[in-house]
N, C-alpha and C positions, 0 to 999 in steps of 0.2 A: 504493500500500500504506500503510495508516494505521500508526499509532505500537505500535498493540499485535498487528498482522499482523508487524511486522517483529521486533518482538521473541521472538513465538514463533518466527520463522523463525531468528534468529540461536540459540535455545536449544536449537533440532531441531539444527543443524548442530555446535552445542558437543557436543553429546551423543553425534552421530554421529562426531567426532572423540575423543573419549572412549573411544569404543566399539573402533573400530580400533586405537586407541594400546593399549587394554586387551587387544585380541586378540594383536596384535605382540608385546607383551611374554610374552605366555602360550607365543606362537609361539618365542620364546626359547630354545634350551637353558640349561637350569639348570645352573648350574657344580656343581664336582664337592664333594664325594659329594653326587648324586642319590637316592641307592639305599644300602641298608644294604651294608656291607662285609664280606667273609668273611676271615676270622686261619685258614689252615691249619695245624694243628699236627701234624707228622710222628710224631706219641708218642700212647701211650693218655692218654685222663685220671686225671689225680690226679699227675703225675710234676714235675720240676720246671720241666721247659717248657711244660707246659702250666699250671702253675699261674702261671708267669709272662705268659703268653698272656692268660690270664685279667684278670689285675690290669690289665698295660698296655694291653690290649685295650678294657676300660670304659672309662676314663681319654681314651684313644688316643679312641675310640669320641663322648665326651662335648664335646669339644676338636672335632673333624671336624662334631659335627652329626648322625650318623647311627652306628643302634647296629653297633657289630664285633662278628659275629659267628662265635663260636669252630667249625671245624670240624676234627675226630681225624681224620686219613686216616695212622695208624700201617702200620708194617711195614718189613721188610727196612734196617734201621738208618737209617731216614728217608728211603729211595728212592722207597717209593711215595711219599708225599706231592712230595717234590720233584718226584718227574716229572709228578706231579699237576699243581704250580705252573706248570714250565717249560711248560705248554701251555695256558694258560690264556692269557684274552687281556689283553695288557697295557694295561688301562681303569686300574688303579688299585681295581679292585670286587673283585681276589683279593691277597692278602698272604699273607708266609708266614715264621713264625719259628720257626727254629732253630738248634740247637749248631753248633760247630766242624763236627761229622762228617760233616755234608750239603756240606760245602765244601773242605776241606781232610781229614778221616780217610778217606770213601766212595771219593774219588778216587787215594788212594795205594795202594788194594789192589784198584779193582776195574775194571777198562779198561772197563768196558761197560754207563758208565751211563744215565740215558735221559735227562740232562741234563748240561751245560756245567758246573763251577763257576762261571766266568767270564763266558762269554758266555750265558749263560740268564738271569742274575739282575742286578737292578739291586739293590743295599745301599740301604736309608733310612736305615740307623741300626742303629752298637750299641744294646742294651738292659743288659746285664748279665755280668758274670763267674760261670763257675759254679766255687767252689771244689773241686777232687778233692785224697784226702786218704785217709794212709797208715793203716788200721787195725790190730787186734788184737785176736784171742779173748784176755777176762779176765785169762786162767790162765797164759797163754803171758807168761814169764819176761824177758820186754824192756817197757824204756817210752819208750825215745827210737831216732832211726836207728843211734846206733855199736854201740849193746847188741844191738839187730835183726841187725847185719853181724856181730856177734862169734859170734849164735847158728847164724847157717845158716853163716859159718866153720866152726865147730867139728861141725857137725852133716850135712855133704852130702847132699841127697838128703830130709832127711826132711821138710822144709816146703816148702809152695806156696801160691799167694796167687789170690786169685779176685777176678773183677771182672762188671759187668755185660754183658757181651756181648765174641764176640768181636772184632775191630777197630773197637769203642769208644772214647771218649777214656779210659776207666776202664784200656783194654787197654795202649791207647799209654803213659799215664802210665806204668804198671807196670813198662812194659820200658823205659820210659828213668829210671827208678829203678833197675831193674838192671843198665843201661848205667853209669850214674855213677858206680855201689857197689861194681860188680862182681861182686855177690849174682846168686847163681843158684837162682832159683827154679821148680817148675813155674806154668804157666798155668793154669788152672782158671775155664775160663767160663762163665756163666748166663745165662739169659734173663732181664737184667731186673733191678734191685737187691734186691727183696724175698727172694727166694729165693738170692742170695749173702750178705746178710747175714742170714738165719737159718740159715744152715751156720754164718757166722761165729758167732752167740750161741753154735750147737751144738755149736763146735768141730771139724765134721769139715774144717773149713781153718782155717790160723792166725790167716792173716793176708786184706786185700782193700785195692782201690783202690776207694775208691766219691766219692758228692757228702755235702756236709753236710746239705742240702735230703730226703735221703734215710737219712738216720745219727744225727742229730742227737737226735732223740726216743731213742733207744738208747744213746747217748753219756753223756745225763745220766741213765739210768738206771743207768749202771754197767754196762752189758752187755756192753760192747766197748768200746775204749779208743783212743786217738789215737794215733798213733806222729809224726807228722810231715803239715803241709801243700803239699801238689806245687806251688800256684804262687807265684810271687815275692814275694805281700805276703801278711804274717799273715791268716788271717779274721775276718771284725766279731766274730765268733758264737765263736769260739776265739782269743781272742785271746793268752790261754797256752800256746798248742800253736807250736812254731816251724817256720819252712818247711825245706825239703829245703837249701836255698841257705844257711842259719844253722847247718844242723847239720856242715857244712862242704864242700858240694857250689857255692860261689859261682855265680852266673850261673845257677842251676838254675829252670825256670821250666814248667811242665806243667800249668796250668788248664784250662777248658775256658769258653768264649763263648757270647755265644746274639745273632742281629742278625734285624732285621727288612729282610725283600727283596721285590721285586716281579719280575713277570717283564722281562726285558728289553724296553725299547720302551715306555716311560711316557711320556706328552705330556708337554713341559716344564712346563706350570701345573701339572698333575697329581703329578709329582715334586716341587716346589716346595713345592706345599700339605703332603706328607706328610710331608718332610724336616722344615718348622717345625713341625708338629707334631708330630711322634714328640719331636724336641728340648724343646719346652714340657711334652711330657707326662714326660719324664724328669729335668725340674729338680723336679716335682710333686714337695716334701716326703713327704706319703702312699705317695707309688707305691716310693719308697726304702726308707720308715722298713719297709712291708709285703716289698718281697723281701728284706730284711735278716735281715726275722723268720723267712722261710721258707728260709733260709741262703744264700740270693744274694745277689753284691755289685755292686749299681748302678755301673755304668760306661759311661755315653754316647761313643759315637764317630763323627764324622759319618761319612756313605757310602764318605769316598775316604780313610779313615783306615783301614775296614772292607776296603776293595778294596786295600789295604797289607797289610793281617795277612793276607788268603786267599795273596796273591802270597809273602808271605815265608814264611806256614807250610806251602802247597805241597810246595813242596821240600823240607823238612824231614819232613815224613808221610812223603814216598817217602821217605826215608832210613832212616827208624827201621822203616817195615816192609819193606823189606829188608835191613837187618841182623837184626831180631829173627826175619826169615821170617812174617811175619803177614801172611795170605791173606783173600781173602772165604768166608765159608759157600758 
């Protein structure tokens, strides 16, 4: 074989080793996210977990490589979606964020859910506190909690407070505001904040528990007014309004959370990846400065901080709905 036979034959053979190594690696699974990822959100759109969805969703989405995409599976105080979740396959390609109530409120009043708190869901991460917070029609003759407790003292019977659903965190607040107070109020529940606070501009209720995220735009128009904030630290957004715990109820603490979960059974790479990223996306200046603005308060917590608060506040949901009697629909 002469000089220039050999050389084509060694370039045929680089080529064809080229070509295999090319194939192999193609033959490769591609680490994860392969595929766009879906954000379930157990609420309609526009609300304040879904509009949190959204923000850390892009971000969460940008960070991973592949876009997250937002799906509503609303209804039954976030049950269908959760059950939605807890069946879905634990690839890491389904996610799901929300509140307190899919975790700890659902399971204190309803035995018969289609999902575990615990065992269904793995935590990647808090995302956010959601402030709930004491209101008041205009008109009505109180502006802080002892003035609020002097009037339905003096007045039995004739005020009741509304919130967005029944065994909501809006409901729970409520009644562990009247536990603390000793205020006895009726219940008065809606579907939904929009239509509990326009009885509240209306007046045909005095008072309500609702979110700032939800209130806020009403608040500085003067239409309704602040009494008091249910959880332990003042909010960004109200920074003049004082908590339930300052007005002399110490220890008092009733917010409501929002965490991002997968279904149980995440490869450990797959866990791994989501945890530092949800984490990276929630140091993101932007992603803060933007729930702040929509009345959420940024609060990161890793998974086993999250599987802390479900085990502690647990028991505590059963508590307060069975003292206050608060049943499922």
């Amino acid at each position: 074989m002469n000089v220039v036979s050999r050389s084509v034959s060694m370039a045929v053979k680089a080529l064809s080793l080229l070509g295999i190594a090319m194939c192999a690696a193609h033959a490769q699974p591609q680490g994860y996210p392969a595929r766009p990822v879906v954000l379930v959100v157990p609420f309609p759109p526009g609300g304040a977990v879904d509009i949190m969805g959204r923000l850390v969703g892009k971000k969460l989405g940008e960070r991973l490589g592949q876009p997250v995409v937002i799906e509503n599976r609303a209804g039954a105080g976030t049950i269908v979606g959760a059950g939605y979740v807890a069946k879905a396959a634990p690839d890491g390609y389904t996610l799901f964020i929300s509140s307190g109530s899919t975790f700890t409120v659902n399971p204190a009043i309803n035995a018969n859910l289609p999902y575990d708190p615990v065992k269904s869901f793995e935590p990647v991460g808090l995302v956010a506190r959601v402030p709930l917070i004491l209101l008041a029609n205009r008109d009505v003759p109180v502006d802080n909690l002892r003035q609020m407790m002097a009037a339905v003292k003096a007045a039995p019977g004739k005020y009741a407070y509304g919130s967005f659903g029944n065994g909501t965190t809006g409901h729970f607040a409520g009644e562990m505001i009247l536990a603390a107070t000793g205020m006895q109020l009726q219940h008065i529940p809606y579907k939904g904040s929009a239509p509990a606070i326009a009885d509240l501009i209306g007046g045909q209720i005095p008072f309500s528990v609702d979110t700032i995220a939800a209130s806020l735009a009403h608040i500085k128009s003067g239409k309704i007014k602040v009494i008091a904030v249910a959880g332990a630290r003042r909010a960004t957004l109200l920074p003049e309004v004082p908590t339930v715990a300052e007005s002399g109820f110490p220890g008092f603490d009733a917010d409501s959370w929002v965490a991002i979960a997968a279904p149980r059974g995440l490869p450990p790479d797959v866990k791994s990846r989501l945890e530092k990223t949800l984490a990276q996306t929630m140091n993101d200046h932007e992603i803060q400065e933007k729930l702040v603005a929509n009345g959420l308060e940024p609060s990161y917590a890793t998974p086993e901080q999250v599987s802390a608060m479900i085990d502690k506040d647990l028991p505590r949901m059963r508590a307060i709905a069975q003292k206050a009697g608060i049943q499922a629909n």
